[in-house]
N, C-alpha and C positions, 0 to 999 in steps of 0.2 A: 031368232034369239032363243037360247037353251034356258034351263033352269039354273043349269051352273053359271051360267054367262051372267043373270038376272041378278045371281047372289053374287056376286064378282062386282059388279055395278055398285051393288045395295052396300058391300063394304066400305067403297069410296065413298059412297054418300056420307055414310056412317061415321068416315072418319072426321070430317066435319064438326057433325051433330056433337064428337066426342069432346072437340077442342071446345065446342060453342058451351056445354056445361062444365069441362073442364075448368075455365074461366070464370065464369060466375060462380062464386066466393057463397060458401053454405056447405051443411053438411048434402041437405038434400038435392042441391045440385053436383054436389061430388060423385054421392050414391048411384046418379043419374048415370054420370061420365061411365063410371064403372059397368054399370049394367050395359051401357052400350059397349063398352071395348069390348067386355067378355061376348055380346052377341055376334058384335065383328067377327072378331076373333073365331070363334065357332063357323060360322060361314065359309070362313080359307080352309076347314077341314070337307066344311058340309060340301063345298061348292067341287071339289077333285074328288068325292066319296060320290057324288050323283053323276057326275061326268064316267066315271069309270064302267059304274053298272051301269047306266043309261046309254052306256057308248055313244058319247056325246062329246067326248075332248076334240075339241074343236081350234084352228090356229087364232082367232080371239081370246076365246079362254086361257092357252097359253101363252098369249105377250098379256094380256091384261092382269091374271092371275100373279105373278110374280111383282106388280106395279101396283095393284090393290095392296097388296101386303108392304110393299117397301112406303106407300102414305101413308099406311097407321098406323106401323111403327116410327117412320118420320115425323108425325105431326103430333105424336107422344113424345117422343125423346124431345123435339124441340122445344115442345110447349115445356117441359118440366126445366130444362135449361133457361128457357126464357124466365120463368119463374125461382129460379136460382135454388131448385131441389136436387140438380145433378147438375157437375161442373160440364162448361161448354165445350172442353174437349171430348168427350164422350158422343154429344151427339156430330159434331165432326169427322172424327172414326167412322162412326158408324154412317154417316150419310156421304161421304168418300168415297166408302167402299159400295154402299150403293151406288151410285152415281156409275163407278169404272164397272163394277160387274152387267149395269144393263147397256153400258158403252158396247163391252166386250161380248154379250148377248147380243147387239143388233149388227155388229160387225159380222160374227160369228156366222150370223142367220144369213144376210146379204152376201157373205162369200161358203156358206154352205146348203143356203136352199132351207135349215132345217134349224129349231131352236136347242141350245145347248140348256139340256134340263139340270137341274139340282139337287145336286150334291148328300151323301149323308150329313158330312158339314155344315151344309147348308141349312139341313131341315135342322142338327143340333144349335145352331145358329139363332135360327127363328124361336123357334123353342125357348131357348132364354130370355132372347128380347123380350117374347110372352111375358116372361114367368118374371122378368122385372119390372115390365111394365105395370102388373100386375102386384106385386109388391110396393110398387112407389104408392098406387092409386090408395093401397091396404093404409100404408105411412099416412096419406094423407086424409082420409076418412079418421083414422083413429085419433090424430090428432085434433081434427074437430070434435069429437066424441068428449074427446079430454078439456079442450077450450071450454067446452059448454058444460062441465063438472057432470056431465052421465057417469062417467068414471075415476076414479079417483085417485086410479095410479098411471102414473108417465114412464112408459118401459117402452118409448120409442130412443133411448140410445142403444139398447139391445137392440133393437128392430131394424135400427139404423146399421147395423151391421152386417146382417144379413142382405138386406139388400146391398150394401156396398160388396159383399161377396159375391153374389149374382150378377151384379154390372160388371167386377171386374174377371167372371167367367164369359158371359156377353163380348166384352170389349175381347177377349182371347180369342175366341170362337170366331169375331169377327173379321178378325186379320188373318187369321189362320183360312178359313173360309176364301177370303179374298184371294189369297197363294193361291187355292186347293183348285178355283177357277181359273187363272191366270195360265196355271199347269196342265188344269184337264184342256185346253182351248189351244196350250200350242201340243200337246201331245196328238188330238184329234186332228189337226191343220196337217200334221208330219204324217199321219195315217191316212189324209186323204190326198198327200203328195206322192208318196209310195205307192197307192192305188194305181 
């Protein structure tokens, strides 16, 4: 078991641990959630940045790597749907598309021998899920902030807009993404038929 493999794991745990304070209602268990997603989150960079120098990418780390990352943005986007801070089409898009693209990664792999890596799309993709995931949690920290008169002005309908910008770059990205694999997987198939 590598180091990357170890942090690859430790994300899945993590994403857990995220929903499990996500859920319980407080500012200091909000703070909680937050501080785990961003350490998640840092890990899917740390865990392919020690793989690479360590020459350690190993075929674990790449079926598990892309599956660590699709539960913590899945069990984010869910849980905020569940809790009715983003409407439940969104995390439907977005967990469709997951779902076909590791359909068409394990297909891919069993009639290629090899995994079909991802995309610039992709990583722009990831990227925003990030960076809205990451804005809801801000919404809802601040919001507690405000509940409990720490602060005294409510400029979450501004705020609210921003993030509904970010989602609906995310939700583009995401179907966009989804083509960009659907394309690279029969272009690759036609390349290895001509061979």
């Amino acid at each position: 078991m590598t180091l990357s493999n170890i942090l690859t794991i430790t994300r899945l745990i993590l994403s857990f641990v995220f929903v499990g304070f996500l859920f319980c209602n407080g500012l200091i268990c909000h703070a909680i959630a937050l501080v785990v997603f961003v350490f998640a989150a840092f890990t899917d960079f740390l865990d392919g940045f020690l793989a690479r120098i360590r020459n350690e990418q190993t075929f674990l780390g790449q079926v598990m790597d892309p599956i660590a990352d699709k539960v913590l943005t899945l069990f984010a986007f869910g849980s905020f749907a569940y809790l009715k801070i983003i409407p439940w089409w969104i995390f439907i898009v977005i967990s469709m598309r997951d779902i076909m693209v590791t359909i068409i990664r394990l297909v891919f792999f069993k009639g290629n021998g090899r995994i079909l890596e991802s995309s610039f799309k992709g990583k722009q993709k990831t990227f925003f899920q990030l960076l809205s995931i990451l804005l809801v949690m801000g919404g809802i920290i601040f919001n507690d902030i405000y509940r409990k008169g720490y602060y005294p002005y409510n400029f979450m309908e501004n705020y609210d807009l921003v993030v509904s910008l970010s989602l609906s770059i995310t939700v583009a990205l995401t179907v966009l993404s989804a083509i960009d694999i659907i394309k690279r997987s029969v272009e690759e198939k036609k390349n290895e038929t001509h061979c």
